[in-house]
C-alpha positions in Angstrom: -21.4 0.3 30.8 -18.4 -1.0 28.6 -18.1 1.5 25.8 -17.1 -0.5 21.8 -13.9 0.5 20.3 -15.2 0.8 16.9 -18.3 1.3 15.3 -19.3 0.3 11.8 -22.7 1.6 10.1 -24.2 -0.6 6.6 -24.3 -4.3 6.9 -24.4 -5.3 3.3 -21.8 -7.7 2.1 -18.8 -5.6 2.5 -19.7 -3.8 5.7 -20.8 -7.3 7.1 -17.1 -8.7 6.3 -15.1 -5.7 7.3 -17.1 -5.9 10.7 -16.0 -9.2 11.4 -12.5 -9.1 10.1 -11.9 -6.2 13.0 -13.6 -8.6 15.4 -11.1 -11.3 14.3 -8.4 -8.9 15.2 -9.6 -8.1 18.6 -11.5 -4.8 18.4 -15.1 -4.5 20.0 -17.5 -3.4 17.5 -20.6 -2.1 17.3 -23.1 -2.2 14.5 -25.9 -0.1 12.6 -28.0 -0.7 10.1 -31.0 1.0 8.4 -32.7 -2.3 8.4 -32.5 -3.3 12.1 -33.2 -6.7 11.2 -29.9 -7.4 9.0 -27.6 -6.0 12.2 -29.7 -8.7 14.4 -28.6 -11.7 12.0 -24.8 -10.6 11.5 -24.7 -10.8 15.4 -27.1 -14.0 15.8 -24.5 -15.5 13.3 -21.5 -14.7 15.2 -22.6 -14.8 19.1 -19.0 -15.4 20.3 -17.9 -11.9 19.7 -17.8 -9.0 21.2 -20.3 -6.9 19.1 -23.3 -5.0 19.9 -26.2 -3.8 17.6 -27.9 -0.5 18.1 -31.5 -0.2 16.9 -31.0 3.8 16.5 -28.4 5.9 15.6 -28.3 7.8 18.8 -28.1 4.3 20.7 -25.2 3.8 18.0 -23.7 6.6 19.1 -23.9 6.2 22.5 -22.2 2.5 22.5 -18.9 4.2 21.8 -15.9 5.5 23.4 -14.1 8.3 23.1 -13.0 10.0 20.5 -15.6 7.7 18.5 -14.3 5.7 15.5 -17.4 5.1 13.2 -16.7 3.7 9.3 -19.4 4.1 7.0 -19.5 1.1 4.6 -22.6 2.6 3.1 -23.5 3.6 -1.1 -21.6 6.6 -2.6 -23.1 9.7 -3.0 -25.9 10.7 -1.5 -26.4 8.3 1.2 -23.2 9.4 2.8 -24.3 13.0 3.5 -27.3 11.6 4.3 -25.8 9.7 6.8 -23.5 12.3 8.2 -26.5 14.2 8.6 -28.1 11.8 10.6 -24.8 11.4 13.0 -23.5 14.4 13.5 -26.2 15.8 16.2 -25.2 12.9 18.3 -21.3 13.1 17.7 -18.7 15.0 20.5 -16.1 17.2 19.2 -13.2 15.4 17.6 -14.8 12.3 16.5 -13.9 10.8 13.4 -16.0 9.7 10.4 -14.6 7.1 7.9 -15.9 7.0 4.8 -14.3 3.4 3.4 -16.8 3.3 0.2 -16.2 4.4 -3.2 -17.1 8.0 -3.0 -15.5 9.9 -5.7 -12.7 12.6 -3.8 -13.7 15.8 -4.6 -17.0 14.7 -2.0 -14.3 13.6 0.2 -12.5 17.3 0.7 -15.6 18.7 0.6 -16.8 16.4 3.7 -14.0 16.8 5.3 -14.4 20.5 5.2 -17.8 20.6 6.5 -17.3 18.1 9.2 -13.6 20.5 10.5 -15.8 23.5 11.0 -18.5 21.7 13.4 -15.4 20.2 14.9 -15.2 16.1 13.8 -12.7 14.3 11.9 -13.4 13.1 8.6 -11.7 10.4 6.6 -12.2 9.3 3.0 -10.7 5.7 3.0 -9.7 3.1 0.0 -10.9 -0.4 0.5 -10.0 -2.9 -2.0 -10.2 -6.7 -2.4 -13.8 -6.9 -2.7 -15.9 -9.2 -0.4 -12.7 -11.6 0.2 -10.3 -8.6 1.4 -12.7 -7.0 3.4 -13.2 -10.4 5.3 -9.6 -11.7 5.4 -7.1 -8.3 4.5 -8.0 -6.0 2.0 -5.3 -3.1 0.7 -6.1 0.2 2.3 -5.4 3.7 1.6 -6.4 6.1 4.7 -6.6 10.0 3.6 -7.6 12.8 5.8 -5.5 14.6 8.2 -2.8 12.7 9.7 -4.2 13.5 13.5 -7.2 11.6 12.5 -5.4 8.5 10.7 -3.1 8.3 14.1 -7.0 7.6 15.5 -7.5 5.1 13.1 -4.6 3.1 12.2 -3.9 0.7 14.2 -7.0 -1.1 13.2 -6.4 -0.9 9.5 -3.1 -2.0 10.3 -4.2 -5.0 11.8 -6.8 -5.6 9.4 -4.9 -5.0 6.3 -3.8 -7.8 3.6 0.0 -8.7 4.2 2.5 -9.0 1.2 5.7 -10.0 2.3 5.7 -9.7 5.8 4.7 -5.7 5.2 0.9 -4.7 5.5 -1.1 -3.8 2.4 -1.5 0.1 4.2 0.0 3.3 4.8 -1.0 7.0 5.4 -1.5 8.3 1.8 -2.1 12.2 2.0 -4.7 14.8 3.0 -8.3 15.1 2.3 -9.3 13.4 -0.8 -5.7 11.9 -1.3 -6.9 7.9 -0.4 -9.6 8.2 -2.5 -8.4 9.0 -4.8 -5.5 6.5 -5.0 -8.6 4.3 -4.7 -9.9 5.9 -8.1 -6.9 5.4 -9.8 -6.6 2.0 -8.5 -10.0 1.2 -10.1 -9.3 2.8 -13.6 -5.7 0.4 -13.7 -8.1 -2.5 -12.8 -9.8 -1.5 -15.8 -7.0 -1.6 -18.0 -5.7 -5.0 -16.9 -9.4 -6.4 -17.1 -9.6 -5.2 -20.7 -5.9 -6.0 -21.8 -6.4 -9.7 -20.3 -9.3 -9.9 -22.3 -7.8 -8.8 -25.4 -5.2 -11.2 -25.0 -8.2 -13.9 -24.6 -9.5 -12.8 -27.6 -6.3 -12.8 -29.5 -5.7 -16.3 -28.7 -9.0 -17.6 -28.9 -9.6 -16.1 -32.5 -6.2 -16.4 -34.3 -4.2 -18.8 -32.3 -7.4 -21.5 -32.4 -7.0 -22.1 -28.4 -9.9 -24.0 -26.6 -11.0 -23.2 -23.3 -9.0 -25.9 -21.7 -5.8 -24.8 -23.7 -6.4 -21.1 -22.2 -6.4 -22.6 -18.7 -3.0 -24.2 -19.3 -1.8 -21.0 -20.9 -3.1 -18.6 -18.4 -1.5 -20.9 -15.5 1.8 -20.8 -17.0 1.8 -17.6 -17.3 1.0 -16.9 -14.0 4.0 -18.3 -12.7 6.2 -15.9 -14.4 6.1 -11.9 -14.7 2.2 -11.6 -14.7 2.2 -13.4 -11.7 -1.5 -11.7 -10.9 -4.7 -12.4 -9.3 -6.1 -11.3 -12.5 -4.3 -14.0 -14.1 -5.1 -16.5 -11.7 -9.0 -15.9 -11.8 -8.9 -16.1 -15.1 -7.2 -19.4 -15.5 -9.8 -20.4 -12.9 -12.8 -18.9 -15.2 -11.8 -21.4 -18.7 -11.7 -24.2 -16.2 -14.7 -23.6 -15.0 -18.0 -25.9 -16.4 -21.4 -24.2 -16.5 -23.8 -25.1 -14.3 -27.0 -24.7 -16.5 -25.8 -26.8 -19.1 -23.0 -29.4 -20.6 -20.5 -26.7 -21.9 -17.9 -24.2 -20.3 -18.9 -21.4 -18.0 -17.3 -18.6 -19.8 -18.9 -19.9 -23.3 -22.5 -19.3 -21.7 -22.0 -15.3 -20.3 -23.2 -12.4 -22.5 -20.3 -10.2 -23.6 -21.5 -7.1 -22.2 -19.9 -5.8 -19.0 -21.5 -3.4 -16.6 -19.5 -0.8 -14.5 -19.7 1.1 -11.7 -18.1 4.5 -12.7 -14.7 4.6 -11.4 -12.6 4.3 -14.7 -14.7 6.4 -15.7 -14.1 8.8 -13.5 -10.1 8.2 -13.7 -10.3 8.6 -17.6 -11.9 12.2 -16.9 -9.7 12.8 -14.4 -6.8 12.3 -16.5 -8.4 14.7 -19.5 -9.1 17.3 -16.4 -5.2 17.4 -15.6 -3.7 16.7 -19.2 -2.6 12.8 -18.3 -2.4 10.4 -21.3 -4.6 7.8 -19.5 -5.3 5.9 -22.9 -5.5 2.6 -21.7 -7.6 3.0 -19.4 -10.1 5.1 -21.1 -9.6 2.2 -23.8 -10.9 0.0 -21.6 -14.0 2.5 -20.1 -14.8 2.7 -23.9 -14.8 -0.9 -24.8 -17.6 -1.4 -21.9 -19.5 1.1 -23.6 -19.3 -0.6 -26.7 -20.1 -3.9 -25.5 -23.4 -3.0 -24.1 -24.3 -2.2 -27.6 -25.0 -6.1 -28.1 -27.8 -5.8 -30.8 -26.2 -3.3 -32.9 -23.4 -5.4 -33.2 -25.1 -8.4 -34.2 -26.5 -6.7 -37.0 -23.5 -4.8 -37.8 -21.5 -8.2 -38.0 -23.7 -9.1 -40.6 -23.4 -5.7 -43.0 -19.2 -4.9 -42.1 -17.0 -7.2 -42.8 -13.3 -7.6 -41.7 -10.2 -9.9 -43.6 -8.8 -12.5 -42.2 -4.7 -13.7 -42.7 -2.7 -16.3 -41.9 -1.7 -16.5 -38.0 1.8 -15.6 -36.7 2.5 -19.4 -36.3 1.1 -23.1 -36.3 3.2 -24.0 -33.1 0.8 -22.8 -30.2 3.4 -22.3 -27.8 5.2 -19.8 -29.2 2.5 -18.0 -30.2 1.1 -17.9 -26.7 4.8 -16.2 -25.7 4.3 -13.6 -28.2 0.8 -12.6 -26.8 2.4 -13.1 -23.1 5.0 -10.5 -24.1 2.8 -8.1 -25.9 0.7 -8.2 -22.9 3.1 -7.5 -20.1 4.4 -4.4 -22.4 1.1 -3.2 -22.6 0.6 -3.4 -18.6 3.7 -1.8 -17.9 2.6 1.1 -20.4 -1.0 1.0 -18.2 0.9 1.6 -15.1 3.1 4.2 -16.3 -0.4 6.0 -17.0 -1.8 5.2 -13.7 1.4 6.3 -12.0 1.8 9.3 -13.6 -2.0 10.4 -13.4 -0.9 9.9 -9.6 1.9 12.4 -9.9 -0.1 15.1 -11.8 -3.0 15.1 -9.1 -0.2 15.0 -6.4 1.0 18.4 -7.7 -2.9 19.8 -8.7 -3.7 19.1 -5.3 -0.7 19.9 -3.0 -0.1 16.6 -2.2 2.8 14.2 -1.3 2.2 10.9 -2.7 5.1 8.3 -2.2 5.0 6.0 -5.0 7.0 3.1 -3.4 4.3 3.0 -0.5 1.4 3.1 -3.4 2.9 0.6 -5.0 3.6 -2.1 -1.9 -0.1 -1.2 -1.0 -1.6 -2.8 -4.5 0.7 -5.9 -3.8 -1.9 -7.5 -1.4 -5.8 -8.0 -0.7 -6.8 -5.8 -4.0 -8.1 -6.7 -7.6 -4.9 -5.9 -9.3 -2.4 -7.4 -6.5 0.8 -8.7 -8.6 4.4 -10.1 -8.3 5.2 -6.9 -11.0 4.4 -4.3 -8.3 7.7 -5.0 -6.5 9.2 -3.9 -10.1 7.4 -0.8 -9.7 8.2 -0.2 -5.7 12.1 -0.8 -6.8 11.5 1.6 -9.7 10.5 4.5 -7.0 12.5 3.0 -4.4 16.0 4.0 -6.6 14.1 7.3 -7.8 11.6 8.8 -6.1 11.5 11.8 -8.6 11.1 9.0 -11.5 8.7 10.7 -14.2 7.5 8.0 -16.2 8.1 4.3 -15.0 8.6 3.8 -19.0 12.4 5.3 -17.7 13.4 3.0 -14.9 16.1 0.9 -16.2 14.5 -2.1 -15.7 10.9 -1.4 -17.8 13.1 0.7 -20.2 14.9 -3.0 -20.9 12.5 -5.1 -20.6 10.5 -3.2 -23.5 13.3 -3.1 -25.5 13.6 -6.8 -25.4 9.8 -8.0 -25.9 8.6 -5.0 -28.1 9.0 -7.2 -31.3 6.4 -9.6 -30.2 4.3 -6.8 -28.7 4.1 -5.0 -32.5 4.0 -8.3 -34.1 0.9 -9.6 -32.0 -1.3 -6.2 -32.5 -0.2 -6.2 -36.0 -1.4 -9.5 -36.5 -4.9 -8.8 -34.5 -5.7 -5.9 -36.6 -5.1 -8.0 -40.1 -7.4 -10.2 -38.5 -9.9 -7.6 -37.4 -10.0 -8.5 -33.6 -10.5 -5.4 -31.5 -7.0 -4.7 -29.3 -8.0 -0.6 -29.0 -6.4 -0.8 -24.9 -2.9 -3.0 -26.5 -3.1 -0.5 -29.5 -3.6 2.4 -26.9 -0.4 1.0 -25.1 1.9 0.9 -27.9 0.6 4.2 -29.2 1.6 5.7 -25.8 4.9 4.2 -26.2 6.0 5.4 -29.4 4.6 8.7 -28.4 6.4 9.3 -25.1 9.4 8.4 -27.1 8.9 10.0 -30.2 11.4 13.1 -30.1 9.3 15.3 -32.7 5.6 14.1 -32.9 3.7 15.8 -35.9 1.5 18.0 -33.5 3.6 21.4 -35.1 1.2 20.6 -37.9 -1.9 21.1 -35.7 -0.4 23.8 -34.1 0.0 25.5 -37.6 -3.4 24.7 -38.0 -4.8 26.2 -34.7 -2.6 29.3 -35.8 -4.6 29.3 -39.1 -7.5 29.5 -38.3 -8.3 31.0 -35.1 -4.9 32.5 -34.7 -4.2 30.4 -31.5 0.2 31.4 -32.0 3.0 28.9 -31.7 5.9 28.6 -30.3 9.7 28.2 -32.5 12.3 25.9 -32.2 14.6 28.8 -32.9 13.8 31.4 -30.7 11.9 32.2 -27.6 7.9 33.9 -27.5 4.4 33.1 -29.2 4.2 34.0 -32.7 1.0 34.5 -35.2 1.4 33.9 -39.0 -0.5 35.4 -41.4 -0.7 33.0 -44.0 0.0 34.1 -47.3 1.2 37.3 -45.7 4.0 37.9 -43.6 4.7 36.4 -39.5 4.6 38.7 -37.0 5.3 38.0 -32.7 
């Protein structure tokens, strides 16, 4: 009996479309689901291919060739060991698992330990792009041993979104290495979310724009340096008329925005290993907020806020401004993400290559952009590039636009609009480039009163002052 060249277990949305974008690319598949019943209509739907569905997981198993290939496109946590559990009696030594959900990285090393000592491959795999990239080429970052992504690749090679002729993939590092990538990924789609919709707010509140004006706006401006899917969706959204009534779509949904723990997990991250990751704990924060909906209807009507004169009467240049301070505060967001990258690179003993990272994101993922070949140049001339905020290029382009960038903010909080992730930005900014930043006077604090010691500018060692005494080392 023919033996399938790749097997693929949960048939939900994106397991469905993952599934038949491998088919499209000439891989035999077969499928598994808890609910026999879903597999059955996935291949009822698509009789042409070459797919089989096992009713059990040892018929599953048994569909496959060797060494098997099986990707789990199954919930996070829990049901992954659960699954595991439920494979592993049936599995031949040197099989490999693929984990391609969201499952936070510290599970992935640990299932990758478990699975080495009964003798299978594990991989924990990043899949963006959501329902559209797993169907027609999502970004993917593979991590796990590099035996077991030579098992694996050329499907995700063939699979992968393509962005300029290279595909949205590579071999990012060991163990939890692709997830976490993944994470990271998630917590900069965050930021960009959350700075986009600051800039909505911004334009909608002081610069008086309607829904139809934001469409232009967001249009033109994604034809230049934000040149985003982000951007492009969102010119797409104020264009968009509701369907349950006579207005605009976006005029009709509740401003509170649910999440599925990813930024959140990159903001703690970040804290964990010392990373300013402002921005995008900005942005975990402002969902947190926003879910308090009825305390802040009665709060609007107890705190009140001023309100001043815009930056200008001519709508187009104020729409500039706001495009400027908003491409400052992304390059500030991916300096964070980046450099969260690097600190968990050396934490973890791996050997992350920027470039690669960066010419992944540029296809099939949320936060695919025309400003991520900036960033690939930017490790491509230095790989040993601290802070992207130091590539010539950002270090330019910052100096040029930061005038509209503090004039914008300025002008949101006189008007008391909420900008905490294009505050967070700038605040990083000035920090990272703030020669002495008044943190001696904490430290002098610390020493006070819980003798904590500090360190002097004119001489080497930790030193404890008694105040109102003498210092001693």
């Amino acid at each position: 009996m023919k033996k399938q060249q790749v097997g693929i277990i949960g048939m939900a949305v994106m397991g469905k479309n993952l599934a038949l974008n491998i088919s499209d690319h000439g891989f035999s598949i077969a499928i598994y689901n808890r609910t026999y019943e879903v597999s059955v209509k996935v291949a009822r739907e698509n009789p042409d291919r070459d797919l089989i569905v096992a009713k059990t997981i040892e018929e599953f198993i048994a569909s496959l060739e060797l060494p098997r290939r099986i990707i789990l496109m199954v919930k996070a946590g829990q049901p992954v060991d659960d699954m595991i559990r439920q494979l592993t009696p049936f599995l031949d030594q040197g099989d490999l698992i693929i984990d391609a959900g969201n499952s936070y990285y510290k599970d992935t090393i640990r299932r990758e330990n478990e699975l080495k000592q009964q003798g299978f491959r594990f991989m924990g795999t990043g899949v963006s792009g959501g329902e559209e990239g797993a169907r027609h080429g999502p970004a993917i970052m593979p991590g796990g041993s590099i035996e077991s992504y030579d098992l694996i690749k050329d499907v995700l090679i063939a699979i992968s979104a393509v962005a300029e002729g290279e595909p949205c993939t590579t071999y990012i590092g060991p163990d939890g290495a692709g997830h976490y990538v993944k994470m990271v990924h998630n917590g900069i789609e965050y930021a960009d979310m959350q700075l986009i919709s600051e800039a909505y707010h911004i334009l909608k509140h002081i610069g008086g724009f309607s829904n139809a004006e934001l469409a232009k706006t967001f249009s033109a401006w994604n034809e230049g340096v934000l040149d985003s899917y982000l951007i492009q969706i969102t010119a797409e959204i104020f264009s968009e008329k509701d369907d349950l009534s006579e207005g605009d779509l976006i005029d009709m949904i509740k401003d509170t925005a649910g999440q599925k723990g990813t930024g959140i997990w990159t903001s703690k991250e970040s804290m964990d290993l010392g990373v300013d990751a402002s921005i995008i704990t900005a942005a975990v924060n402002a969902r947190f907020i926003s879910a308090y909906d009825a305390e802040r209807k009665e709060a609007s009507k107890v705190l009140v806020g001023v309100v001043t004169e815009t930056l200008t009467t001519d709508k187009g240049i104020f729409a500039e401004k706001v495009k400027n301070a908003l491409y400052a505060s992304k390059i500030a967001s991916y300096a964070q993400g980046f450099s969260l990258l690097e600190a968990a690179a050396q934490a973890n003993g791996w050997k992350l290559d920027y470039q690669s990272i960066a010419k992944i994101f540029r296809g099939g993922c949320i936060i695919r952009a025309k400003f991520l070949n900036r960033i690939a140049a930017a490790y491509q001339n230095d790989p040993t590039l601290k802070n992207l905020l130091l590539d010539p290029y950002f270090t330019k382009t910052l100096a040029d636009i930061q005038k509209d960038w503090r004039t914008v903010i300025s002008s949101a909080v006189l008007n008391g609009i909420p900008v905490s992730a294009f505050s967070s930005a700038l605040s990083y900014y000035d920090s990272y480039r703030c020669e002495k930043l008044p943190t001696n006077l904490v430290q002098a604090q610390r020493d006070y009163f819980g003798a904590h010691t500090y360190k002097r500018i004119d001489r080497e060692g930790s030193y404890h002052h008694l105040f109102g005494g003498v210092a001693h080392e």
